[in-house]
C-alpha positions as YAML, in Angstrom:
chain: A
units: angstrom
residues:
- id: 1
  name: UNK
  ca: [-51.69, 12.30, 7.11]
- id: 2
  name: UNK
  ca: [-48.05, 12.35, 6.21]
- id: 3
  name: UNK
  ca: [-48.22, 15.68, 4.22]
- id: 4
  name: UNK
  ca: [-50.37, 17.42, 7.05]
- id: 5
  name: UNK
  ca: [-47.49, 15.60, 9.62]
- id: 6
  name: UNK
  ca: [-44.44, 17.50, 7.29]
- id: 7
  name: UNK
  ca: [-46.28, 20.77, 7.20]
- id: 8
  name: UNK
  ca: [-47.05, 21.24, 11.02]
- id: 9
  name: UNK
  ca: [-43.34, 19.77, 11.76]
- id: 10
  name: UNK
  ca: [-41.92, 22.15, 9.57]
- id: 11
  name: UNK
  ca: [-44.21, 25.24, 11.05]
- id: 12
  name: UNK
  ca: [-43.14, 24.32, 13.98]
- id: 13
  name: UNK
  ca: [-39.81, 24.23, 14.03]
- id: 14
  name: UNK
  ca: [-40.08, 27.71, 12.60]
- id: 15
  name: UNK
  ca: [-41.73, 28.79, 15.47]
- id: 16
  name: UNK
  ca: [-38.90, 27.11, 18.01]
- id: 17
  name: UNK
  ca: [-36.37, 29.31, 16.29]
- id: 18
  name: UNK
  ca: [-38.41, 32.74, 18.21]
- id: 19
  name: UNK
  ca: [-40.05, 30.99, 21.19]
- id: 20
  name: UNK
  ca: [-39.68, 28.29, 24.06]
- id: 21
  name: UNK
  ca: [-43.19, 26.76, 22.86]
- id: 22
  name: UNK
  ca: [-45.18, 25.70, 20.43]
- id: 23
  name: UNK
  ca: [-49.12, 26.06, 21.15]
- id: 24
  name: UNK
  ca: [-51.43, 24.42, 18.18]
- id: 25
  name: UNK
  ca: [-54.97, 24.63, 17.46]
- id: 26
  name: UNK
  ca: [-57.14, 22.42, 15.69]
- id: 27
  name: UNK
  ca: [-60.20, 23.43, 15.29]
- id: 28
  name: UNK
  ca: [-63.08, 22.34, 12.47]
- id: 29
  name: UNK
  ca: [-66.27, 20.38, 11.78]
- id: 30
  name: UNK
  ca: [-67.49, 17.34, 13.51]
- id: 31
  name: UNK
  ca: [-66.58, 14.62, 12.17]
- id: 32
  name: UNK
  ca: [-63.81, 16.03, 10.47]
- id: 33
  name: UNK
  ca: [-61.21, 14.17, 12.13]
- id: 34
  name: UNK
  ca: [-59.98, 16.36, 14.76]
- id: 35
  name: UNK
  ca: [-59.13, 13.64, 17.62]
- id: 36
  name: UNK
  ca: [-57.20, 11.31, 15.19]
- id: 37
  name: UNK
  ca: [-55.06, 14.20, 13.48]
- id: 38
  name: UNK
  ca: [-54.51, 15.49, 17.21]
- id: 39
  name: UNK
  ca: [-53.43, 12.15, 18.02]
- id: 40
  name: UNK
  ca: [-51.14, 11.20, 14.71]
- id: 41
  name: UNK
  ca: [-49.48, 15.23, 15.43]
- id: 42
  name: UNK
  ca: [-48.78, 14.07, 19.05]
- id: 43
  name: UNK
  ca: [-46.99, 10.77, 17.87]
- id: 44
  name: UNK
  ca: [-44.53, 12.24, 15.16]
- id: 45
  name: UNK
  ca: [-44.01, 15.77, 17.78]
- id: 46
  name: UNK
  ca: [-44.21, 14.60, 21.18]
- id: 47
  name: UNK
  ca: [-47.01, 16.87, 21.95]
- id: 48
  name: UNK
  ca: [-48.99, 16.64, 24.65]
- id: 49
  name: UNK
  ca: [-53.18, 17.27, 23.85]
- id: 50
  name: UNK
  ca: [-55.49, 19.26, 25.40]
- id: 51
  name: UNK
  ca: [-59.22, 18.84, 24.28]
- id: 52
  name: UNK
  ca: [-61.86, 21.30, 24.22]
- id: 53
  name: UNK
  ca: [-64.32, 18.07, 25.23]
- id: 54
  name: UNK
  ca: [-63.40, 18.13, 28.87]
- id: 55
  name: UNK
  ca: [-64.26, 22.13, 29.09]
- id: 56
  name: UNK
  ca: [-68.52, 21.85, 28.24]
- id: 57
  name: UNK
  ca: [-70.45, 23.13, 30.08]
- id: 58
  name: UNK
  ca: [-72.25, 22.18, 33.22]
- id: 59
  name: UNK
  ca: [-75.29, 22.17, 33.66]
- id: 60
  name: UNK
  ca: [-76.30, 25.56, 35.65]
- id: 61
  name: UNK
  ca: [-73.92, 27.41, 33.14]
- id: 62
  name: UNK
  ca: [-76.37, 25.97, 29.87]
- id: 63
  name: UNK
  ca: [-78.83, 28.93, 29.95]
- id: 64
  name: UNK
  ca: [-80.46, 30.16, 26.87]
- id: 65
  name: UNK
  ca: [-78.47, 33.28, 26.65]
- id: 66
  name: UNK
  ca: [-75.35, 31.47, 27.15]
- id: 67
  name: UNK
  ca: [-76.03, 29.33, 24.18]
- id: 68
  name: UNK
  ca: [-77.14, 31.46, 22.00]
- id: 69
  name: UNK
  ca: [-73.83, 33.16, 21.91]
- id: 70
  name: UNK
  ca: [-72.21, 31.92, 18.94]
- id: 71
  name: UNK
  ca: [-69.12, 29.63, 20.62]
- id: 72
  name: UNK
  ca: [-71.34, 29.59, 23.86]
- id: 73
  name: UNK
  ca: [-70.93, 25.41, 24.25]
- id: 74
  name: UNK
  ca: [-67.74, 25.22, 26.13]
- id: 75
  name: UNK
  ca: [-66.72, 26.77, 29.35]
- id: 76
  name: UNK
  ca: [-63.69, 29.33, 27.25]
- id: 77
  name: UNK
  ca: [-63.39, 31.03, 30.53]
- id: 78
  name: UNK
  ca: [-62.64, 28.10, 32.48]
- id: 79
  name: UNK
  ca: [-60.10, 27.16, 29.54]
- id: 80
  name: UNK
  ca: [-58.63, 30.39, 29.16]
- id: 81
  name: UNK
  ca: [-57.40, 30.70, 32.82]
- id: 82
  name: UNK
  ca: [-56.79, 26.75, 33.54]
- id: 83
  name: UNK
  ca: [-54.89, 25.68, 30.50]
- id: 84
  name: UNK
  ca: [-53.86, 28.41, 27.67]
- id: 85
  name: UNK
  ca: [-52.97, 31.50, 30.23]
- id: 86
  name: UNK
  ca: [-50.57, 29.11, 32.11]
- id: 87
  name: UNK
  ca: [-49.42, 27.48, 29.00]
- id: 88
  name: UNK
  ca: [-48.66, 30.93, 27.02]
- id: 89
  name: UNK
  ca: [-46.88, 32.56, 30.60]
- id: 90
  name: UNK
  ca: [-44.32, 29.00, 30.38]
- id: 91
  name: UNK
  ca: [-45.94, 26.75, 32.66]
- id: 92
  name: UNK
  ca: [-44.01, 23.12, 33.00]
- id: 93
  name: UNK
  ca: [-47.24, 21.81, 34.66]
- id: 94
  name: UNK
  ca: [-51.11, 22.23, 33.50]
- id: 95
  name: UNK
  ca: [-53.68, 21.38, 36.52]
- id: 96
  name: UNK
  ca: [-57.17, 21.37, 35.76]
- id: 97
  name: UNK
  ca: [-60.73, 19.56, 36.12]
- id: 98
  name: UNK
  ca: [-62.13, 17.51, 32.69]
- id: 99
  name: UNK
  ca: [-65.64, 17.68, 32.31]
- id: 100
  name: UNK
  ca: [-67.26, 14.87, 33.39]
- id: 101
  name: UNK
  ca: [-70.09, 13.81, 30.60]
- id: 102
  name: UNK
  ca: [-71.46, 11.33, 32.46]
- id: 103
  name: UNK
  ca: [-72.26, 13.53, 35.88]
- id: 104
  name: UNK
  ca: [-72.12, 16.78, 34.15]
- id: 105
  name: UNK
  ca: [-69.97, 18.08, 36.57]
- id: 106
  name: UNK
  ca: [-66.07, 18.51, 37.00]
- id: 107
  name: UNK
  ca: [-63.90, 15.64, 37.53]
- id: 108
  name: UNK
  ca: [-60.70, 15.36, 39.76]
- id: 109
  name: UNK
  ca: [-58.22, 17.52, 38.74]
- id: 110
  name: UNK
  ca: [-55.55, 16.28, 36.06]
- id: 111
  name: UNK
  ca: [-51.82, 17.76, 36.53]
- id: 112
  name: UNK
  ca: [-50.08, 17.23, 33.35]
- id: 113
  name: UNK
  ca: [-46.84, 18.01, 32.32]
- id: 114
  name: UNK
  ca: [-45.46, 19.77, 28.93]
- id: 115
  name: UNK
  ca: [-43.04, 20.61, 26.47]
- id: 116
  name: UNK
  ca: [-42.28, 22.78, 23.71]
- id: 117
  name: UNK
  ca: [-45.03, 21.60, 21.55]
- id: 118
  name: UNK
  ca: [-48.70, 21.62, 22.72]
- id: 119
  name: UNK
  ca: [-52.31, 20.42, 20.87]
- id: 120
  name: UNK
  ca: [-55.05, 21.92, 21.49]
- id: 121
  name: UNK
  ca: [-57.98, 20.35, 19.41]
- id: 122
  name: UNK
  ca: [-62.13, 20.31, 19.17]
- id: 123
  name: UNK
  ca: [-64.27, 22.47, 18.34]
- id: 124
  name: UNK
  ca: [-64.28, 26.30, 19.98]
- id: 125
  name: UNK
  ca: [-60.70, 26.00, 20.19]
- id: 126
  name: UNK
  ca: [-59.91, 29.07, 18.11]
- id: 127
  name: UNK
  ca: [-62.73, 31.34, 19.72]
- id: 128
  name: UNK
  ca: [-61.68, 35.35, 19.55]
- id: 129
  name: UNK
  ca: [-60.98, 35.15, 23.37]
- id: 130
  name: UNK
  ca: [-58.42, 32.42, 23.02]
- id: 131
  name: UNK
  ca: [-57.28, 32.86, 19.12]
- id: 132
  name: UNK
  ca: [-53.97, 35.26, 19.78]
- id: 133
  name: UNK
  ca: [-52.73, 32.81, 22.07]
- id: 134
  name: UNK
  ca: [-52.13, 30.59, 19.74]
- id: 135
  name: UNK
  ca: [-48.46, 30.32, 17.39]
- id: 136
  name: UNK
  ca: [-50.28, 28.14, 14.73]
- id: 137
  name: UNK
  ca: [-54.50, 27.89, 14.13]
- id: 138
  name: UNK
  ca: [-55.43, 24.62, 11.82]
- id: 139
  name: UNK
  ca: [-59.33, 24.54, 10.63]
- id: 140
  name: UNK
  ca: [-60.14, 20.23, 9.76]
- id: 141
  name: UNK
  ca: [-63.01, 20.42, 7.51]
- id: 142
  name: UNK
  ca: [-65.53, 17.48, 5.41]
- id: 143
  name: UNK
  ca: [-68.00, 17.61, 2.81]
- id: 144
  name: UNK
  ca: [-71.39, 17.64, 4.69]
- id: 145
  name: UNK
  ca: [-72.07, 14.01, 2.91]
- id: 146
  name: UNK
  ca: [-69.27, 12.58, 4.59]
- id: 147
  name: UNK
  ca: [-69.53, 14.34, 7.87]
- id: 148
  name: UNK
  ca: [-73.27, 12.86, 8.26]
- id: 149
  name: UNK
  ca: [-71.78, 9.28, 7.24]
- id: 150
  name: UNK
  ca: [-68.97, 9.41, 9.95]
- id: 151
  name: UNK
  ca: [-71.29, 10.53, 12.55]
- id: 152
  name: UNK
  ca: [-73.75, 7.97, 11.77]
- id: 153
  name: UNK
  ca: [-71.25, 5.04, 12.17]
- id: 154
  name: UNK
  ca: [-70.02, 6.25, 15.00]
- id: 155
  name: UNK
  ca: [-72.99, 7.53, 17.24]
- id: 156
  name: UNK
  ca: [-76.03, 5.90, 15.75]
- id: 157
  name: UNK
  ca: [-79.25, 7.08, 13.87]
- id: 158
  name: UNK
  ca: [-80.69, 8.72, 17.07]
- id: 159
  name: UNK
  ca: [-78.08, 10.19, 18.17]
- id: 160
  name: UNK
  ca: [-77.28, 11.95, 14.32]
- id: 161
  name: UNK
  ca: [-80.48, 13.69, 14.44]
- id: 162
  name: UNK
  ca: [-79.12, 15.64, 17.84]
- id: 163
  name: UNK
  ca: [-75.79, 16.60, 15.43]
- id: 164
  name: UNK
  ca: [-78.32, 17.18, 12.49]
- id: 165
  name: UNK
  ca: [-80.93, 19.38, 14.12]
- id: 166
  name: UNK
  ca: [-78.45, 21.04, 17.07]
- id: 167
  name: UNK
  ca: [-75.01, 20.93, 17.16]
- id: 168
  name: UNK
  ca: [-74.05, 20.75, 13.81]
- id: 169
  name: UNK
  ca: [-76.28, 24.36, 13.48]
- id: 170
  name: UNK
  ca: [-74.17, 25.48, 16.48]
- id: 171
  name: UNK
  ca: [-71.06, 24.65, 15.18]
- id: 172
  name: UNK
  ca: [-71.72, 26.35, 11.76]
- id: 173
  name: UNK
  ca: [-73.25, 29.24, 13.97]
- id: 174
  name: UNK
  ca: [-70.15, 29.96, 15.05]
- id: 175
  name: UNK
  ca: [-67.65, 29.21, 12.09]
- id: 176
  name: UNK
  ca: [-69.85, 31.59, 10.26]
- id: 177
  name: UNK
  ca: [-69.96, 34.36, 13.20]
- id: 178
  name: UNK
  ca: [-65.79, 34.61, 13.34]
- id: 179
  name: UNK
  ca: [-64.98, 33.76, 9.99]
- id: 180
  name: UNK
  ca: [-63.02, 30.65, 11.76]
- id: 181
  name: UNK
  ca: [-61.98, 28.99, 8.49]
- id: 182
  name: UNK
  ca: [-60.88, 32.29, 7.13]
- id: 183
  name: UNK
  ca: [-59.01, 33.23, 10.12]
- id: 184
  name: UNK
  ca: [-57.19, 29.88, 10.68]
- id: 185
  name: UNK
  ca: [-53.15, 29.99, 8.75]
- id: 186
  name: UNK
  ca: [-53.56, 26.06, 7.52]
- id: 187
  name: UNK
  ca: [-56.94, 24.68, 6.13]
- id: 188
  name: UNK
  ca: [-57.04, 21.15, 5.37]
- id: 189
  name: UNK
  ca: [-59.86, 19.24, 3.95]
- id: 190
  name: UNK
  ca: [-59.88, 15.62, 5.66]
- id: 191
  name: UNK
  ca: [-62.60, 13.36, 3.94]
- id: 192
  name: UNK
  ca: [-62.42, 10.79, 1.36]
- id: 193
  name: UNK
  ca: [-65.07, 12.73, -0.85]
- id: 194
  name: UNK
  ca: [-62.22, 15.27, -2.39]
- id: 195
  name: UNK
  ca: [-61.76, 16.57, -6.11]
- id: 196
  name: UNK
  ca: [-59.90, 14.27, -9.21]
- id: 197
  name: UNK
  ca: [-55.66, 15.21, -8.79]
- id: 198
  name: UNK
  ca: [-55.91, 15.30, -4.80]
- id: 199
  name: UNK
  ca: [-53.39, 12.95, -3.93]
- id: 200
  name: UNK
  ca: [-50.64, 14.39, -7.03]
- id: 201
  name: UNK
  ca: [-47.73, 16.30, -6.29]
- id: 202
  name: UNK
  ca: [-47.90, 19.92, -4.92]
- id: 203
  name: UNK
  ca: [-48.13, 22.52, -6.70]
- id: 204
  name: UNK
  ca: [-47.04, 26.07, -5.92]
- id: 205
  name: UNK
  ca: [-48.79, 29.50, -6.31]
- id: 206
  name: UNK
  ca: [-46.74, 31.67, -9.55]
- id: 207
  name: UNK
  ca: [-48.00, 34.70, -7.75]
- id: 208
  name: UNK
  ca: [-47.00, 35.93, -4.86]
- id: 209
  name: UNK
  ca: [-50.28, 37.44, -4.20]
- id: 210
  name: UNK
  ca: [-51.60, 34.07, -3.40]
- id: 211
  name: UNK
  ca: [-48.42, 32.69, -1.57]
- id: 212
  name: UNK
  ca: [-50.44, 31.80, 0.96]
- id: 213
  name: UNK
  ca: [-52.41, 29.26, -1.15]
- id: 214
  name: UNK
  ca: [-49.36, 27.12, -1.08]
- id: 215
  name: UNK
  ca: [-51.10, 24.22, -3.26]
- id: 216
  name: UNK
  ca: [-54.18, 22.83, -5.00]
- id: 217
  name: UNK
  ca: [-55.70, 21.36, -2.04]
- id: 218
  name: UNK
  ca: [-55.33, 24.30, -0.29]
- id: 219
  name: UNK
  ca: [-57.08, 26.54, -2.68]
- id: 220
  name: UNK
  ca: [-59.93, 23.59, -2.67]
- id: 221
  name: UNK
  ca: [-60.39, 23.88, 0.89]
- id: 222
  name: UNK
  ca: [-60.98, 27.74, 0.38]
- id: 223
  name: UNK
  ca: [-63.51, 27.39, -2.23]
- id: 224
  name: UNK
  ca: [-65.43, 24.91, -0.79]
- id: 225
  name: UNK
  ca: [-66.63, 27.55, 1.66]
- id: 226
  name: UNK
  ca: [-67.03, 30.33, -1.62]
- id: 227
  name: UNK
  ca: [-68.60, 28.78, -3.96]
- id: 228
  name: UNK
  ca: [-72.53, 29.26, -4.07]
- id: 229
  name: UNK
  ca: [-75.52, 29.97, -6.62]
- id: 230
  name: UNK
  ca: [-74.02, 33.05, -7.61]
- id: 231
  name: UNK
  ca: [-71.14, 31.32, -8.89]
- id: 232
  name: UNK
  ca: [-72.83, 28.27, -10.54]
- id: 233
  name: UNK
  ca: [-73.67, 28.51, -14.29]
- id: 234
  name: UNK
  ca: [-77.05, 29.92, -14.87]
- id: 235
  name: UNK
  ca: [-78.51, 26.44, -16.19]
- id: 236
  name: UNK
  ca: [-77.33, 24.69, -13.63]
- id: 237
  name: UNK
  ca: [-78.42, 26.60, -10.65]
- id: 238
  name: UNK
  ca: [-81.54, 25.42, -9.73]
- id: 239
  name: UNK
  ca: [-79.91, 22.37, -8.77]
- id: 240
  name: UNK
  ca: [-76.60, 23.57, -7.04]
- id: 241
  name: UNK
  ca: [-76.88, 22.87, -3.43]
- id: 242
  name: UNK
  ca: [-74.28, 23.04, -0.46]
- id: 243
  name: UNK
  ca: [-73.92, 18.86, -0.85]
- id: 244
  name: UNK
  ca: [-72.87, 19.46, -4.56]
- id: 245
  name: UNK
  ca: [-70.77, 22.38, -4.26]
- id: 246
  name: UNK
  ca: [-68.97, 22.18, -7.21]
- id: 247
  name: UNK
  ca: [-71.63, 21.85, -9.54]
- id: 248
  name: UNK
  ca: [-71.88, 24.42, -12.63]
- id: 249
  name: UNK
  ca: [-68.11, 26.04, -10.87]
- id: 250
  name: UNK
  ca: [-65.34, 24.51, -13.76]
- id: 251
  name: UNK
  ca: [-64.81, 27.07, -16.07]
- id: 252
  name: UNK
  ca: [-64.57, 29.80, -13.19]
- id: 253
  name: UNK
  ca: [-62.65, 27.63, -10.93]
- id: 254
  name: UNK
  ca: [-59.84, 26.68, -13.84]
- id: 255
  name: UNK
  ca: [-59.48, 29.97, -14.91]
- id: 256
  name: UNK
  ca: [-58.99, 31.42, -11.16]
- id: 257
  name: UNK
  ca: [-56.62, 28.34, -10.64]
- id: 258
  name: UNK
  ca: [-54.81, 29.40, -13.89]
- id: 259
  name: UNK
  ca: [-53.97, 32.73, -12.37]
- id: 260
  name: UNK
  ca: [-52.82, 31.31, -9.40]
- id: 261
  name: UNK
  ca: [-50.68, 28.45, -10.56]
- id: 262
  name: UNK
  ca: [-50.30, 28.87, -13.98]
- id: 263
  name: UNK
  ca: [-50.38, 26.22, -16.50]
- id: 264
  name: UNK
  ca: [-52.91, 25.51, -19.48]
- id: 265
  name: UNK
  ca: [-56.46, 25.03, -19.21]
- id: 266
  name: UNK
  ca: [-58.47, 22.48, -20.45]
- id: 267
  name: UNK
  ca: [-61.89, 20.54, -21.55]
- id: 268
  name: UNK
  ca: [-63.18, 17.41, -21.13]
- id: 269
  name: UNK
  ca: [-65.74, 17.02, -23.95]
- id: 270
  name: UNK
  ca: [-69.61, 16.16, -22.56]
- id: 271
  name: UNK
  ca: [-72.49, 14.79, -24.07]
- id: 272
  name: UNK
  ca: [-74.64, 17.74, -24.49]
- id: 273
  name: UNK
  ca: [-71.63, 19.92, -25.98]
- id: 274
  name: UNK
  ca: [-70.10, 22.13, -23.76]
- id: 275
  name: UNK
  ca: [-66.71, 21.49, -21.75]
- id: 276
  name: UNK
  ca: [-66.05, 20.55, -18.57]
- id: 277
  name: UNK
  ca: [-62.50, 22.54, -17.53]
- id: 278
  name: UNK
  ca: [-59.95, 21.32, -15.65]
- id: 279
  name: UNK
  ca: [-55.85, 22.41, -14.97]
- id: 280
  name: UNK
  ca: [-52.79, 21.23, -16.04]
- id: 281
  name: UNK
  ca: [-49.54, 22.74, -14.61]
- id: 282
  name: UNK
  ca: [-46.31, 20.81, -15.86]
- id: 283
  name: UNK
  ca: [-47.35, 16.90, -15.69]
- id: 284
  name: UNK
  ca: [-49.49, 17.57, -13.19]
- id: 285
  name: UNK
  ca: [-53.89, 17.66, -13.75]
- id: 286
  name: UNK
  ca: [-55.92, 18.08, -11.19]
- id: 287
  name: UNK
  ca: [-60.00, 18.88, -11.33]
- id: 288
  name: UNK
  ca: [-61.07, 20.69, -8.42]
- id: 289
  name: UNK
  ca: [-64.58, 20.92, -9.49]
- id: 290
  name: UNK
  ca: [-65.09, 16.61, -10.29]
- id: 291
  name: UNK
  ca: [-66.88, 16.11, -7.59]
- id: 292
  name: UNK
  ca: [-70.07, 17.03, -9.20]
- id: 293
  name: UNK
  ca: [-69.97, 14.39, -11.36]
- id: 294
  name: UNK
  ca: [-70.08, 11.22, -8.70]
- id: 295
  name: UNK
  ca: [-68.65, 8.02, -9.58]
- id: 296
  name: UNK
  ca: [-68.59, 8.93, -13.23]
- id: 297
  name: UNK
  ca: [-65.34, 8.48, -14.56]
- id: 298
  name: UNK
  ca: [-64.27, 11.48, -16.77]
- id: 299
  name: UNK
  ca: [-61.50, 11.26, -19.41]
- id: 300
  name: UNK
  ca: [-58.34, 13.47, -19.04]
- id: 301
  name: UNK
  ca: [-56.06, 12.18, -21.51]
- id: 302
  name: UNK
  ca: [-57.41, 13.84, -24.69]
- id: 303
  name: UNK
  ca: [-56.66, 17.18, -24.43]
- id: 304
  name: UNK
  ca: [-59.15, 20.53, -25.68]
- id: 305
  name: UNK
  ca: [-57.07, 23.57, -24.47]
- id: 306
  name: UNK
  ca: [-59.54, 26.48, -23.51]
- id: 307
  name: UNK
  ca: [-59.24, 29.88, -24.43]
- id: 308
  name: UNK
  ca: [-59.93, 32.31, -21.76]
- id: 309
  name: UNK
  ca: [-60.80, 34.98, -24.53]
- id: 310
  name: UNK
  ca: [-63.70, 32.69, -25.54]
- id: 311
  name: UNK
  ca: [-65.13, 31.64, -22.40]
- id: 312
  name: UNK
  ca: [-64.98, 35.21, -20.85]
- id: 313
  name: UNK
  ca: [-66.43, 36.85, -24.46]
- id: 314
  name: UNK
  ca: [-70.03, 35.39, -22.01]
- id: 315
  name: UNK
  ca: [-70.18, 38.50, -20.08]
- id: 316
  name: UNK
  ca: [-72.47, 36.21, -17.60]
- id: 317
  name: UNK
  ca: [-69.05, 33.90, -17.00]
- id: 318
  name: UNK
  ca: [-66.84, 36.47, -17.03]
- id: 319
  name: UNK
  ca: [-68.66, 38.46, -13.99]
- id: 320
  name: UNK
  ca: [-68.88, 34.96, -12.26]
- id: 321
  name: UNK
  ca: [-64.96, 34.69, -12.16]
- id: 322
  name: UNK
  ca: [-64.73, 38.39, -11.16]
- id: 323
  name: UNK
  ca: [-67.12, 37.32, -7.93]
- id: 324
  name: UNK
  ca: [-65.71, 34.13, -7.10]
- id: 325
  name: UNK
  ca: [-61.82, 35.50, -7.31]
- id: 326
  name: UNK
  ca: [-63.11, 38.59, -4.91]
- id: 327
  name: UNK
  ca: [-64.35, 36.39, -2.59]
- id: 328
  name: UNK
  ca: [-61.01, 34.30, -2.41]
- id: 329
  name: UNK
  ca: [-59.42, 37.58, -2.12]
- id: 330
  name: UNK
  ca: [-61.36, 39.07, 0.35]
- id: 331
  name: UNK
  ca: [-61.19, 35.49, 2.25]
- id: 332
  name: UNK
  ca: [-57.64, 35.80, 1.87]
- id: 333
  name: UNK
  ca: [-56.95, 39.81, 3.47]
- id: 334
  name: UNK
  ca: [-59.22, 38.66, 6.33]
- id: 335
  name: UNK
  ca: [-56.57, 35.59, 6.99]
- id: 336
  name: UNK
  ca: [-53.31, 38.09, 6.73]
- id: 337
  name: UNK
  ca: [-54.93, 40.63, 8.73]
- id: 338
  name: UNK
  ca: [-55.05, 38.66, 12.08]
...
């Protein structure tokens, strides 16, 4: 929480030096956190938090057609001319009714005061009618394992079947409809389940062509949303699945991670022969594909560099890399072109 605490600070800031205020979205999957990063931001910033909770909809707005728009759960409309219009034009005061869960209508209405930095976080937040209003987009995303866990402790078997079977599809619905992820400037990944070297030091992109990746947890983030079958070693792909993402994705992934921040690639040695390839840049290893491999505890001490010539001499490989770095890259132009 500190790092995400120094980056948004530091964005921030930047910001402050062009405009009077700061207005933040946080937007991503349930269970990813949202709330509690909202919350921790508003501590270290002195931000005051709007959330996207108190604008569902009521009850003669929930027709079929509304919510089968993709980002059709929340009342935008309401949000758009309450809160972010006023907030965006300089208003020192925000009035407006919080839904009311309970009654499923509007409460009394709130008048809150704000400053130069503002929150805005759940779910819907960075919609296409509200996106531009926004200085700074975040997207909070969590492996699908995880996000079922959280939700489970926290609303109960019964109630994880609704997320399971209806608004977990909505949610995804709409992700996938506006490319949120892709759209959204920082992209963190906020579970526990994350890839062996997380929690080492930073390191930065050699390229400027991928300045934007600034580190190796942000170029995890991005390729937990890219890679798929088509990526996954041949053998291995009848048993890739979106819960083990990573599976049959190491040599790819290192090489890809080579180009963007340099360094040696390498093998851990396996039982039935091949190598499983991970990075090392400086004195720094991380595995962004470990994950596939559980609780097992792999050894990274004994080092097998990897040749790129060799792996790539598989034509099959080679054309995997070429389809996993276009769909960073295309991932990539549709972020810098908003």
């Amino acid at each position: 929480m500190e790092d995400i605490t120094k980056t948004i600070t530091k964005r921030s800031e930047e910001i402050l030096k062009t405009k009077d205020r700061v207005i933040i979205a946080i937007d991503g999957r349930c269970g990813s956190g949202k709330t509690t990063v909202a919350a921790e931001l508003s501590k270290a910033l002195g931000a005051v938090v709007f959330h996207m909770d108190d604008f569902y909809l009521r009850r003669e707005q929930r027709t079929e057609k509304r919510l089968a728009e993709p980002g059709g759960n929340v009342d935008r409309e309401r949000f758009l001319e309450e809160v972010l219009k006023p907030l965006s034009e300089g208003a020192e005061t925000i009035d407006y009714r919080p839904f009311d869960c309970g009654t499923f209508e509007l409460a009394d209405v709130r008048h809150v005061p704000v400053g130069k930095i503002v929150i805005v976080e759940g779910s819907y937040s960075c919609h296409p009618e509200l996106f531009k209003l926004y200085d700074l987009h975040i997207f909070l995303t969590i492996s699908r394992k995880e996000q079922e866990e959280r939700i489970l402790r926290r609303e109960g078997a019964e109630k994880t079947e609704m997320f399971k079977s209806r608004w977990i599809p909505m949610e995804e619905r709409y992700f996938d409809a506006f490319d949120i992820e892709g759209k959204c400037e920082i992209v963190i990944n906020n579970g526990r389940y994350g890839f062996y070297g997380m929690d080492t030091k930073d390191v930065p992109p050699v390229d400027e062509k991928y300045a934007v990746i600034s580190d190796q947890r942000v170029l995890y983030a991005l390729l937990s949303d890219i890679w798929c079958p088509a990526t996954c070693a041949p053998r291995m792909r009848s048993k890739w699945s979106p819960e083990n993402k990573t599976l049959g994705q190491c040599s790819v992934t290192a090489f890809l991670a080579q180009d963007i921040f340099g360094g040696k690639v390498y093998g851990v040695p396996l039982t039935d022969g091949n190598f499983h390839c991970f990075n090392k840049v400086g004195d720094v290893i991380f595995d962004l594909t470990s994950e596939q491999f559980g609780d097992e505890k792999l050894d990274y001490n004994t080092l097998h560099e990897q040749s790129r010539d060799v792996h790539f001499a598989k034509k099959e490989k080679y054309e995997r890399y070429l389809l996993l770095k276009e769909k960073l890259e295309k991932r990539l132009n549709s972020r810098l072109s908003q």
